[in-house]
C-alpha positions in Angstrom: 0.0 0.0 0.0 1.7 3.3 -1.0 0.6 6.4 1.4 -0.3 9.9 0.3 2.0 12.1 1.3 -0.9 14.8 1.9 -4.3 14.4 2.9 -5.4 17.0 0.6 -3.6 18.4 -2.5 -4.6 20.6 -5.2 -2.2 21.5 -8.1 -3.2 24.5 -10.2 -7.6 24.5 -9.7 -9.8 26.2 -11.5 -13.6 26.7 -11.3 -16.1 29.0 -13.5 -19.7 29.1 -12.9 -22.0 30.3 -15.9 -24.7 32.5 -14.7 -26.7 33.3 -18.0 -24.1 34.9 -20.3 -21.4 35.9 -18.0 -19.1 33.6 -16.8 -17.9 33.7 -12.9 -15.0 32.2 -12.2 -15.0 30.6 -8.5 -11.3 29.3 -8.2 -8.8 30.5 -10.5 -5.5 28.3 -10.3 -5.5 27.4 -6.5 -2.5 25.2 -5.4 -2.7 23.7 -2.1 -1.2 20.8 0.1 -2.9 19.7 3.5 -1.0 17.5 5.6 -2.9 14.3 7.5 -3.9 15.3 11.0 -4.1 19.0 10.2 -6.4 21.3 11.8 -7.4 24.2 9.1 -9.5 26.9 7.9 -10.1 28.9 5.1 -11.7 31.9 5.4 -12.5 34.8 3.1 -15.5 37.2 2.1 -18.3 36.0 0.4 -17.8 35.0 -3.0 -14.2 34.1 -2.4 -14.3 31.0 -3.6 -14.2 28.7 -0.1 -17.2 26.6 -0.6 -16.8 25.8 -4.0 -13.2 25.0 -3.0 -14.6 22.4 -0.3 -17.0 21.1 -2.4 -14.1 20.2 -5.0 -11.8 18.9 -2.4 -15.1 16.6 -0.9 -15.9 15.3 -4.7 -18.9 17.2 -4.8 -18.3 19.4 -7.4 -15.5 19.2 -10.3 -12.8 21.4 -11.0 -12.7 22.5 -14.8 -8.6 22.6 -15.0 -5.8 21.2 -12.6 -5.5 17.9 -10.2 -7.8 17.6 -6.6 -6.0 14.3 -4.5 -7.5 13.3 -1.8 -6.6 10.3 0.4 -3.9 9.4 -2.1 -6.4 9.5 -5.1 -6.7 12.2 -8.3 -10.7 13.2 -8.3 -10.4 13.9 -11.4 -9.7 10.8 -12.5 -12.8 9.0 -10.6 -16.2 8.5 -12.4 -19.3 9.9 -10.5 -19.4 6.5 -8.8 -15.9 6.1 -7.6 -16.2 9.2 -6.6 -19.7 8.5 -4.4 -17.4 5.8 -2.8 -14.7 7.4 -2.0 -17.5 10.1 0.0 -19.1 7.2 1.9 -15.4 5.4 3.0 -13.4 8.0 3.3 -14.7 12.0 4.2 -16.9 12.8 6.1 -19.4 16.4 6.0 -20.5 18.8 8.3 -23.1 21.5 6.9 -24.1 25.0 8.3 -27.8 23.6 8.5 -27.1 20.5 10.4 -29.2 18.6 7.4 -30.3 16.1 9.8 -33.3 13.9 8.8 -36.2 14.7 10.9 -38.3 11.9 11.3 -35.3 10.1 12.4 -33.7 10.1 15.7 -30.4 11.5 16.9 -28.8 8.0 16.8 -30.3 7.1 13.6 -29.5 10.1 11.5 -25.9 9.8 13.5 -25.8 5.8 12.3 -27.1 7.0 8.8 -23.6 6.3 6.9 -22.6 3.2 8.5 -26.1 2.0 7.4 -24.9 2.7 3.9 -22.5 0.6 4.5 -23.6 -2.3 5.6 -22.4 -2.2 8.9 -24.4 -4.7 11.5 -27.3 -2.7 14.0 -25.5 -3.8 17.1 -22.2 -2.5 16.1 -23.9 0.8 14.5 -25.1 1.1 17.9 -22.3 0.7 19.9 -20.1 3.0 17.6 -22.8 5.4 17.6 -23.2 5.5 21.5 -19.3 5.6 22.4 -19.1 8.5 20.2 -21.9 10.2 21.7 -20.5 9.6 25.1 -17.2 11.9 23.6 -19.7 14.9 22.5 -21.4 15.3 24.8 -25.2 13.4 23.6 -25.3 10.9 25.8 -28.8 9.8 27.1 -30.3 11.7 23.9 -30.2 8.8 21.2 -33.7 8.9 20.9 -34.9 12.5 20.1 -35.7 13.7 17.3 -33.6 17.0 16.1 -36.7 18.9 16.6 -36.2 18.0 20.4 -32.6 19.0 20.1 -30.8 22.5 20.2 -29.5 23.8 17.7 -25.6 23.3 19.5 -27.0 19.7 19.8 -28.1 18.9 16.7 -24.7 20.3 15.3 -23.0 17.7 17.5 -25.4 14.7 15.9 -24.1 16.2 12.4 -20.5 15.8 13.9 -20.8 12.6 15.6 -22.1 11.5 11.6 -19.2 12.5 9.9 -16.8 11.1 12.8 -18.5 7.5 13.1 -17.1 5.9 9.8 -14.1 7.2 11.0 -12.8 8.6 8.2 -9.8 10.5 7.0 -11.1 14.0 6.6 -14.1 15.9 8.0 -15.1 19.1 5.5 -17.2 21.6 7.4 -18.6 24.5 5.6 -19.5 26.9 8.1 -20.8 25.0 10.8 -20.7 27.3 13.8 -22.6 29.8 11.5 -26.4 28.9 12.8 -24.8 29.0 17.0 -24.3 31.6 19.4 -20.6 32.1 20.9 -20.5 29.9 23.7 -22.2 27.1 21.9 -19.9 27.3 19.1 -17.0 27.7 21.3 -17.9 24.3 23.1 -18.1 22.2 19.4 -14.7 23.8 18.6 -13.4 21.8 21.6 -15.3 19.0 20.8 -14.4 18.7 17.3 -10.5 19.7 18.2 -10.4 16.6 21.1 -11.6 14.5 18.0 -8.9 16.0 15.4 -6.2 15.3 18.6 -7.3 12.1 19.2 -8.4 10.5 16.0 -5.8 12.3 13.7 -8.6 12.8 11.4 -8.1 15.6 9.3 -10.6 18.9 9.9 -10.6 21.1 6.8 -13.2 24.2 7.4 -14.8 27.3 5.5 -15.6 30.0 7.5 -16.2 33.5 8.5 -16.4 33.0 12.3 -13.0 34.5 14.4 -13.7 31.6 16.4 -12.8 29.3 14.2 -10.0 31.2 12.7 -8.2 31.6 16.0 -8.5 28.1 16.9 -7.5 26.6 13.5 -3.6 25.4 13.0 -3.5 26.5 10.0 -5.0 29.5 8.4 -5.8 30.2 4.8 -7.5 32.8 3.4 -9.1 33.3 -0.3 -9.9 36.8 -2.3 -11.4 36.8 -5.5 -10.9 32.7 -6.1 -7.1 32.9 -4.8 -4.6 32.1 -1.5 -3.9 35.5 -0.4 -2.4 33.8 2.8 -1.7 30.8 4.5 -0.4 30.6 8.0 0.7 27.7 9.9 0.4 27.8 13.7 1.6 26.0 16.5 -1.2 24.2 17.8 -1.1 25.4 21.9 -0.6 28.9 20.7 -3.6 29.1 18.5 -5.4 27.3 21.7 -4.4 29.6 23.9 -5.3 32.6 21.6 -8.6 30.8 21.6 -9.1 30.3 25.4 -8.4 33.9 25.7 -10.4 35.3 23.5 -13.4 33.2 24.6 -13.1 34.4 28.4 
């Protein structure tokens, strides 16, 4: 088995969107490496390019020019299929709107992709509960989200992307719908996982909380990297604790 030497790297991306007659280009030649285990952000105003760039790096969406690898493998290169794999095995998604399924309960819409896969109901269950156990949802398998807060059902959209345990979690903007100490306590949450799991957290962002917390900070204008700062992980906690108090 030969390793990727990045979780994430993009050589060269480019994305246009039509809108009518005008083309809008989204990305134009981003080149970017993410090592495994890493902690980061991008952030940038709106239109910058950062979702479309996550949804390219999560197979989602295609770029029109360059190479997207991921986990070792050039996206660009996978059919629609391959690529719907490589989503359910190996990265995991965590939306600004929780996108929970409502007539399901917390530990069903968290068991949701290891259903998908085939994986037994007892050992869904028991992967399920242990990682509820770590976020802080213990004792609420069985609500529904509409039972849940809005901090909670976030934490039953984390818990989903964590349970397959895959090798990168993309969250677009999910402290965006939460008050500050709410979001403040998933930051911790999903920073014990990156620490423990060496899963790889790659967000999009306009929050300072997440900024200040993240190990690595990029930032996009106009569908480029006008920065990218790498820092040492107990700083940027520290800058985060102090901020928060």
């Amino acid at each position: 088995m030969v390793l990727a030497e990045w979780a994430v790297e993009l050589k060269e991306v480019r994305k246009t969107y039509r809108t009518g007659p005008i083309d809008v280009p989204a990305l134009r030649g981003v080149s970017l490496q993410i090592a495994a285990g890493e902690f980061a952000a991008v952030a940038g105003p709106s239109g910058s390019g950062k979702t479309t760039l996550l949804n390219i790096i999560g197979g989602l969406d295609r770029a029109d020019a360059g190479e997207v690898w991921v986990a070792g493998q050039n996206l660009q290169l996978l059919s629609s299929g391959e690529l719907a794999h490589l989503r359910l095995q190996r990265i995991g998604f965590v939306f600004q709107t929780y996108n929970l399924l409502p007539v399901l309960s917390a530990l069903e819409n968290a068991e949701f992709t290891l259903l998908l896969q085939g994986v037994p109901a007892h050992k869904r269950r028991e992967k399920v509960e242990k990682l509820f156990s770590e976020v802080g949802l213990a004792g609420l398998e069985d609500r529904r989200p509409a039972e849940l807060s809005g901090g909670q059902q976030q934490r039953v959209a984390v818990a989903r992307a964590m349970v397959t345990e895959p090798a990168l979690i993309l969250a677009d903007e999910p402290t965006a719908n939460l008050d500050s100490a709410t979001a403040i306590a998933l930051l911790d949450v999903m920073e014990h996982l990156n620490r423990v799991t060496g899963t790889t957290f790659i967000f999009s962002t306009h929050d300072p909380q997440v900024m200040e917390r993240a190990h690595r900070f990029i930032r996009l204008r106009d569908g480029q990297i006008t920065s990218d700062e790498t820092r040492d992980r107990q700083a940027a906690g520290v800058a985060a604790k102090g901020d928060a108090v």
